[in-house]
C-alpha positions in Angstrom: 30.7 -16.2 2.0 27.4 -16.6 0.1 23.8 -16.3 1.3 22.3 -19.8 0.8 20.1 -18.0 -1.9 18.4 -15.0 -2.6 14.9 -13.9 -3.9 13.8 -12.0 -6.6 10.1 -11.6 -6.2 7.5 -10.3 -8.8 10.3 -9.6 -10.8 9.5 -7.1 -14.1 6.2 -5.6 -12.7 8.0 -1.9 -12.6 10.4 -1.0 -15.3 14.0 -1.3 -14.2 16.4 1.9 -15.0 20.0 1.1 -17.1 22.1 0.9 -13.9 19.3 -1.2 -12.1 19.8 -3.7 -15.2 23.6 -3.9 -14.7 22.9 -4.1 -10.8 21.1 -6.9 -11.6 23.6 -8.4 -13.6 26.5 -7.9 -11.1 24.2 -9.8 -8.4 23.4 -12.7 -10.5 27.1 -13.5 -11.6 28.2 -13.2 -8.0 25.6 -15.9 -7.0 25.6 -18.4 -10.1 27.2 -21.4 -9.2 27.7 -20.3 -5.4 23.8 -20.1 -4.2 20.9 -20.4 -5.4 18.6 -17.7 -7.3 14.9 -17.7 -7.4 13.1 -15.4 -9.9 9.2 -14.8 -9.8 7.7 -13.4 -12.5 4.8 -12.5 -14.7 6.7 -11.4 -17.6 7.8 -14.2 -20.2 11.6 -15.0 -20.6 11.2 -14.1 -24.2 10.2 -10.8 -23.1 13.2 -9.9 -20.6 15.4 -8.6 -23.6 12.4 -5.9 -24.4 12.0 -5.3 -20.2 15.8 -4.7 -19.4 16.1 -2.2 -22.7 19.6 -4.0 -23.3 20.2 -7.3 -25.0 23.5 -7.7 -24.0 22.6 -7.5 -20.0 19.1 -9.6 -20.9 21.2 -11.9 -22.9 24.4 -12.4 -19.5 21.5 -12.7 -17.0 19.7 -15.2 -19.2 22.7 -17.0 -20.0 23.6 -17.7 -16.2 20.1 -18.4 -14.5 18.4 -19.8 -17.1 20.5 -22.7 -18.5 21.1 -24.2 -15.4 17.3 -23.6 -14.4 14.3 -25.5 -13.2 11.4 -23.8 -14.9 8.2 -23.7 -13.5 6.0 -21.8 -15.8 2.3 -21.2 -15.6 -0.8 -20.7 -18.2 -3.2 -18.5 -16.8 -6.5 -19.3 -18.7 -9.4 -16.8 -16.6 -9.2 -15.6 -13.2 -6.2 -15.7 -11.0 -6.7 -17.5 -7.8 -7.0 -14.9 -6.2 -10.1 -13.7 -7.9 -11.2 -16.9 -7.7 -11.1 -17.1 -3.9 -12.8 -13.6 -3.2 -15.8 -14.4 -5.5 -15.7 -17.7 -3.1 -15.7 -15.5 0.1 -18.1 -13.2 -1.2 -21.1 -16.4 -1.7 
């Protein structure tokens, strides 16, 4: 039995180690098609291959979140929000 989803916050803010990679991997194709995954991230997709230091893992994780994927991806142009909402507090 599945979790109805799981949660990968802030994903690639601390580099991942060769076994963490393949962790990852093992997670995400015991979960695609069963529950849902949820990946937060500041890192661009087209940089995971760099990040996981293994194309053929960056390429299988890839290959099972991403095709079947609702991407939501953001342009940050200045100060994040929360930056924003401190100077705010601050007047």
């Amino acid at each position: 039995m599945y979790p109805k989803g799981i949660s990968c916050g802030h994903f690639g803010v601390s580099p991942l180690k060769a076994a963490e990679a393949r962790d990852l991997l093992e997670i995400v194709e015991d979960r695609v098609n069963q529950s849902s995954v949820i990946v937060t991230s500041q890192l661009a997709i087209q940089d995971w291959h760099g990040y996981l230091h293994n194309a053929t893992i960056a390429d299988a994780i890839l290959d099972r979140i991403v095709h079947n994927a609702y991407k939501i991806e953001f342009q940050a142009d200045g100060d994040s929000q929360r930056k924003i909402n401190a100077k705010k507090m601050m007047k």
